[in-house]
PLY file of the C-alpha trace (Angstrom):
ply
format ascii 1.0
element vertex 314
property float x
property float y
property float z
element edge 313
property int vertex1
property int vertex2
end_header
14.65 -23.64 2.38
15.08 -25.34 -0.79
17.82 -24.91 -3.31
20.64 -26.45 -6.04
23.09 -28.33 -4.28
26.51 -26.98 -3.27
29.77 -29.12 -2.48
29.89 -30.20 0.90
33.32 -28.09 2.43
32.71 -27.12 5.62
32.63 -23.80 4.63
29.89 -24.46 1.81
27.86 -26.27 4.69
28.25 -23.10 6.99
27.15 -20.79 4.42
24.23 -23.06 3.76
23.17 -23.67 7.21
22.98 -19.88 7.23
21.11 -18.68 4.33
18.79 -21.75 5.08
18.14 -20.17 8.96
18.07 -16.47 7.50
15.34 -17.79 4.85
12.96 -19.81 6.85
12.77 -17.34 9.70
11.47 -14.37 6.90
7.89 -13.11 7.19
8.56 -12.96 3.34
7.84 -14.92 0.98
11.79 -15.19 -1.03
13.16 -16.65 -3.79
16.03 -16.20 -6.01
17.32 -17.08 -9.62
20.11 -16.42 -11.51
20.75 -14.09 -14.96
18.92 -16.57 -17.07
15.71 -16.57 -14.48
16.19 -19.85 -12.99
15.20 -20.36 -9.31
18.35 -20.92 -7.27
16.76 -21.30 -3.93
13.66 -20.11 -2.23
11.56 -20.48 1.60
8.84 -22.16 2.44
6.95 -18.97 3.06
6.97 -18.14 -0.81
4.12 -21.04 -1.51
2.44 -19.87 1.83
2.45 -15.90 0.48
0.73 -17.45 -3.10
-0.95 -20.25 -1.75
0.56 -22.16 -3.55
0.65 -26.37 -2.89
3.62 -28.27 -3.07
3.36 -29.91 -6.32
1.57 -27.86 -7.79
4.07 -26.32 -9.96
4.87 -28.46 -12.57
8.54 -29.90 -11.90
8.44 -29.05 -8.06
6.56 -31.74 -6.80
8.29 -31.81 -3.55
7.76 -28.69 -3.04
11.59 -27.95 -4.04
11.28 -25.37 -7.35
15.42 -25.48 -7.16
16.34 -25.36 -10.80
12.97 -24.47 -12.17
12.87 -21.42 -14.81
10.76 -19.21 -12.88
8.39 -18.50 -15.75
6.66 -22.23 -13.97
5.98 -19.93 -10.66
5.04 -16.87 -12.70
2.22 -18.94 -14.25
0.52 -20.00 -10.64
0.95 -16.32 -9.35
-0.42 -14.58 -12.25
-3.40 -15.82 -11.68
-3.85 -14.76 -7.95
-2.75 -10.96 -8.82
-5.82 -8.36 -9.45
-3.86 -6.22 -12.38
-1.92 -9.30 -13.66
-0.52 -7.60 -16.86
1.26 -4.14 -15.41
2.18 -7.01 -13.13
3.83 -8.88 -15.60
5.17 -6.03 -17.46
7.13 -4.69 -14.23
8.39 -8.17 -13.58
9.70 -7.93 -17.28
10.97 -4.31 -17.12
13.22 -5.43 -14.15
14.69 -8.22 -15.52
15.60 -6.33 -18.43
17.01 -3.51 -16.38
19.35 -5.11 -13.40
20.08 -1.47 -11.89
16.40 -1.30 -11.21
15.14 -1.88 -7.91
11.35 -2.32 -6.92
8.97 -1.71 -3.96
5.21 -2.01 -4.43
2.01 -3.34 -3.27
0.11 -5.67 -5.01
-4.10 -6.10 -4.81
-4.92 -9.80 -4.90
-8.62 -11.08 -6.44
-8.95 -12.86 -2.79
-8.73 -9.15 -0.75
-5.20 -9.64 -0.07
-2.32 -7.40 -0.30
1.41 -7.69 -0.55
4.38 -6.05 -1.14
6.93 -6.61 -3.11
11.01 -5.92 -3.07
12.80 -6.69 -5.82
16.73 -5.87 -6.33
19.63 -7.45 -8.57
22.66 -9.44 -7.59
26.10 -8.71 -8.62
29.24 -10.74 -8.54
32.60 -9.36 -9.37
33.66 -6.37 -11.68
29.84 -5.72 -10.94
28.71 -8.69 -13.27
25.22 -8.86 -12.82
24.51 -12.82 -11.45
20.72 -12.64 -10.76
17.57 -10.92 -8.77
16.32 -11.80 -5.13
12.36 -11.15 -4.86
10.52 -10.33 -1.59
6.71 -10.77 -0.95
5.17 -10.39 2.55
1.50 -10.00 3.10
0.56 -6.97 4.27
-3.09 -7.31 4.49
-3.74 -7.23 8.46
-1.52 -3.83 8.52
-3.50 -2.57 5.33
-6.55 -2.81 7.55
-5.13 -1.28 10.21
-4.07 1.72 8.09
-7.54 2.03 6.24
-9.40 2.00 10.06
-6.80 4.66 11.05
-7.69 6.82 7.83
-11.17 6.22 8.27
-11.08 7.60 11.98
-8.92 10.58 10.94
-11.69 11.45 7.96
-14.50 10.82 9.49
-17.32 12.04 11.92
-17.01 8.19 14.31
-20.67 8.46 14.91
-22.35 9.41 11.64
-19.71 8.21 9.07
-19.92 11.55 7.31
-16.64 12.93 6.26
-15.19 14.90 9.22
-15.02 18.90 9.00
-11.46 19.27 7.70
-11.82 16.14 5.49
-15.12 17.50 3.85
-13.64 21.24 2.97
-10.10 19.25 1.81
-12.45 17.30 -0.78
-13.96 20.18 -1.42
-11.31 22.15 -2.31
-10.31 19.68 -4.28
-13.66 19.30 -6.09
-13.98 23.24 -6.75
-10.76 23.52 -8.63
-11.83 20.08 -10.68
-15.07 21.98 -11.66
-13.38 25.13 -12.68
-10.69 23.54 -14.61
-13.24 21.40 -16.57
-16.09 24.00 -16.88
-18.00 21.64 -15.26
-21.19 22.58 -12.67
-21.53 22.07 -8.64
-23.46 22.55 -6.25
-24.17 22.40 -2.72
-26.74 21.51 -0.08
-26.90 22.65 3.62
-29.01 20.37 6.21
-29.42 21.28 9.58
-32.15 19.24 11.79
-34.61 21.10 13.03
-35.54 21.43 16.57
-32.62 19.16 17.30
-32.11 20.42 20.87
-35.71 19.89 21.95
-35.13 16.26 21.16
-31.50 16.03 23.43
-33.83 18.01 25.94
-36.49 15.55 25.92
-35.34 12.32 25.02
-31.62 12.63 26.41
-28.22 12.77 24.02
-28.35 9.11 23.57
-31.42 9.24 22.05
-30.54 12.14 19.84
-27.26 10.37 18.48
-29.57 7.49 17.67
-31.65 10.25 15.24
-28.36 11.81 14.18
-27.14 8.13 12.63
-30.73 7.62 11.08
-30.70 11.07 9.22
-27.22 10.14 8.24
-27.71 6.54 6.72
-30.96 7.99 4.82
-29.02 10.69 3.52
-26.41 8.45 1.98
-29.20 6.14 0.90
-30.09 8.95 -1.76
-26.31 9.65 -3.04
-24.18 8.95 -5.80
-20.73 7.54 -5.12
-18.94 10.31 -6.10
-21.08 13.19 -3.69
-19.96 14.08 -0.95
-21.43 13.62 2.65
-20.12 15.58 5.46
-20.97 16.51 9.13
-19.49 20.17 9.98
-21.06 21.04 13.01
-23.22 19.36 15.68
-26.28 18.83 13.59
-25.52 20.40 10.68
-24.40 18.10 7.47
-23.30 19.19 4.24
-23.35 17.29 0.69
-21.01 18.51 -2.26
-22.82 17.32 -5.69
-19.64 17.65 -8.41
-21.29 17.86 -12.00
-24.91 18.73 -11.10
-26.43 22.18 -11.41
-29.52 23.84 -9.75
-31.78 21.36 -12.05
-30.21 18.42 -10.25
-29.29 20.35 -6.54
-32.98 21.28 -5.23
-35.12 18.30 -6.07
-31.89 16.29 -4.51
-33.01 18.82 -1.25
-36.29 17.79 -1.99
-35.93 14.38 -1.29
-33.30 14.12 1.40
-35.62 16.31 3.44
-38.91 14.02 2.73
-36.66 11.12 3.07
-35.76 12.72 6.73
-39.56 13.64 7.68
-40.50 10.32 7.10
-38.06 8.52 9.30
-40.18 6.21 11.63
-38.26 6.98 14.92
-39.58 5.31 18.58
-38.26 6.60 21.98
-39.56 5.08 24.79
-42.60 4.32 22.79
-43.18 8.05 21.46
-42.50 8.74 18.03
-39.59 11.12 17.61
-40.59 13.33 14.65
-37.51 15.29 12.68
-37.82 17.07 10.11
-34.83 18.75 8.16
-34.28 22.55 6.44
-32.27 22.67 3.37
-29.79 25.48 1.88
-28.76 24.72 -1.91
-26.24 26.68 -3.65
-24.58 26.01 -6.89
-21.02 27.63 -8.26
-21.00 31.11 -9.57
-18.11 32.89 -11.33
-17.95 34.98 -8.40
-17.17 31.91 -6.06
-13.36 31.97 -5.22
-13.28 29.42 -2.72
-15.87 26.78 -0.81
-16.48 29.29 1.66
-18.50 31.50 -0.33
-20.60 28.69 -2.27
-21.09 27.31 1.78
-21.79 30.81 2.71
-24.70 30.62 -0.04
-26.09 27.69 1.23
-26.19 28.75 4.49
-28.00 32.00 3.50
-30.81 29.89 1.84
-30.87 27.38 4.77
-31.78 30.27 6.98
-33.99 31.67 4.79
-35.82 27.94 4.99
-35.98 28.49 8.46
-37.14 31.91 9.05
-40.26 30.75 6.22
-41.23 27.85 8.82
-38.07 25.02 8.89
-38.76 21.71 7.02
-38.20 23.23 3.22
-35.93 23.67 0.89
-34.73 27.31 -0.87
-31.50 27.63 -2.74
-29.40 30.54 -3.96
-28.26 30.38 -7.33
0 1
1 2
2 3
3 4
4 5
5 6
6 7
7 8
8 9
9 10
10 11
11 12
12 13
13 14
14 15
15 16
16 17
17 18
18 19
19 20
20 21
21 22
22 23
23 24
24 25
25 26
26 27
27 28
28 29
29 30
30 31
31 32
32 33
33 34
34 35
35 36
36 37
37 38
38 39
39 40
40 41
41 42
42 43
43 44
44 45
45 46
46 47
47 48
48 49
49 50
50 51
51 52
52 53
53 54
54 55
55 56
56 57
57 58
58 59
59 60
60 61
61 62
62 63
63 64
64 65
65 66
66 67
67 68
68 69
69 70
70 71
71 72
72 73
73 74
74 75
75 76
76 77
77 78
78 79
79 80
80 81
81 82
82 83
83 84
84 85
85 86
86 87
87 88
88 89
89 90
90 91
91 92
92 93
93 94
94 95
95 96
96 97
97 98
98 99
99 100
100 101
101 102
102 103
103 104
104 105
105 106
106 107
107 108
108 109
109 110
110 111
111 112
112 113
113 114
114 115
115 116
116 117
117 118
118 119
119 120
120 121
121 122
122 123
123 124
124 125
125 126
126 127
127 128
128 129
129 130
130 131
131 132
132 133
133 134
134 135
135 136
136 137
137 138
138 139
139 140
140 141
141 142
142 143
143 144
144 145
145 146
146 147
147 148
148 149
149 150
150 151
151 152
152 153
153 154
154 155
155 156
156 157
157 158
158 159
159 160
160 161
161 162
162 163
163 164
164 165
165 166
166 167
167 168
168 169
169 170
170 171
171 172
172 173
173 174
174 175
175 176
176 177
177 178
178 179
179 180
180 181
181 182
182 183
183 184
184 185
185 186
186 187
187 188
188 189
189 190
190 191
191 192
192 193
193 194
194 195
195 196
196 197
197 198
198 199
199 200
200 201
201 202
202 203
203 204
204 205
205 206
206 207
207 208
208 209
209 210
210 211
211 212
212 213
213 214
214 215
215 216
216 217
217 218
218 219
219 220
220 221
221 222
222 223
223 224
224 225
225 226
226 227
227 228
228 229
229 230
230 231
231 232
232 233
233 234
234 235
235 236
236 237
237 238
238 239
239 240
240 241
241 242
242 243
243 244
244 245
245 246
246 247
247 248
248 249
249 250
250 251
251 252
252 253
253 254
254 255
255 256
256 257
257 258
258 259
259 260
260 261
261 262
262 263
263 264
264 265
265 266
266 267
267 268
268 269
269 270
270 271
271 272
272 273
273 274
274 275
275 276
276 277
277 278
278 279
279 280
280 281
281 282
282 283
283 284
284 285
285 286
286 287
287 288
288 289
289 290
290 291
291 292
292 293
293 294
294 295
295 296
296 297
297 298
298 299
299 300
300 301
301 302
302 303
303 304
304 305
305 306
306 307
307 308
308 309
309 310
310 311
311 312
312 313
């Protein structure tokens, strides 16, 4: 811990000794200043957070930034921050405002992120005496959270959006359209002959063509479509803004893209071929379910004309 000096009563060393222990054993990153913003004391950790060196900050060449303003440690962090102006703004908005408090989590330009604490300090008759700042890096547990989410969305061996993930987005997507006047549509994909190649080459084999179709279907899509696996091999993409004129030669391609996969079991070729259902959203469409129910009722009709084409249902 570093900080401005205090007289040295026993009791002043005790209370020192303390707050030094309590600092330097933080995860977080801590410092503190007083009503006019200058840096009473701080830990170690707080130019580990930033990586920050000792001396780098004008002043603090020992590392020590006791009885710097902290506009000197605002200058090295602003930097490091991804948004560094509503950064700076909230910084300024709470030092204007002592009965504000603040939690948030800050996106670094290296990949990092941290969260911040923030609350004033009051001394007596409530006089307001300064503000003690938290940052810990939360990055590892930010991973953690996204693999978690990820697993919880998504089908683990295609990648696709998961059943209840897909029709959530959906839902979401349907009401965006309707609001904004804007078009969607949807495509159906279900392999065909997909249990003759679990029958012949075994269900390794035919998870091995399930990931294929998958990674050439998102090869073909826009960021914001939507990819999603709702049955065993039967996949679903939501297009938001994109009509019929956009929907079926999409089909087009995803199921060329999928008949020319260049597949090898065992040395045989493993041929798939895909059958596509489009539908796109009709006044009449209250919910997913009936534009999916559209789909499905052109994907069938793909099949009964022979399997590895396209039809849609307006």
């Amino acid at each position: 811990m570093t900080s401005t000096q205090a007289p040295a009563t026993p009791e002043r060393k005790f209370e020192r000794s303390l707050l030094e222990a309590i600092l330097e054993a933080s995860p977080d990153g801590i410092f503190v200043v007083d009503d006019q913003g200058i840096i009473l004391c701080h830990n170690q950790r707080l130019l580990e957070v930033f990586g920050i060196a000792p001396g780098a900050i004008a002043g603090g060449e020992d590392g020590d930034l006791a009885g710097l303003d902290d506009q000197n440690l605002l200058t090295q962090v602003l930097p490091l921050i991804h948004e560094p102006e509503p950064f700076l703004q909230r910084v300024m908005m709470l030092y204007a405002d002592p009965l504000l408090e603040d939690h948030c989590e800050l996106e670094c330009r290296d990949g990092r992120t941290l969260e911040r604490h923030s609350r004033a300090l009051w001394g007596e008759d409530q006089c307001y005496v300064g503000r003690v700042w938290f940052f810990r890096d939360i990055t590892a547990r930010k991973r953690v959270e996204h693999a978690l989410e990820q697993l919880a969305q998504h089908d683990p061996l295609t990648g696709a959006a998961n059943r209840r993930h897909f029709f959530e987005r959906a839902a979401e997507e349907l009401a965006r359209a309707r609001r904004h006047g804007d078009a969607l549509s949807l495509v159906m994909l279900d392999l065909d002959h997909f249990k003759r190649i679990n029958d012949h080459w075994g269900h390794a084999a035919g998870d091995r063509v399930l990931q294929a179709f998958a990674a050439g279907v998102r090869s073909l899509l826009r960021r914001e479509d939507l990819f999603g696996r709702i049955g065993g091999e039967e996949f679903v993409v939501l297009l938001p803004a994109t009509g019929l004129e956009g929907a079926l030669p999409l089909a087009e391609r995803l199921r060329r893209q999928t008949e020319g996969l260049d597949l090898e079991e065992n040395g045989e070729r493993v041929s798939v071929t895909t059958s596509a259902g489009v539908a796109t959203l009709g006044a009449g469409d209250a919910s997913t379910d009936a534009l999916l129910q559209r789909a499905d009722e052109a994907l069938y009709a793909a099949k009964r004309a022979g399997r590895n084409r396209s039809f849609c249902q307006a």
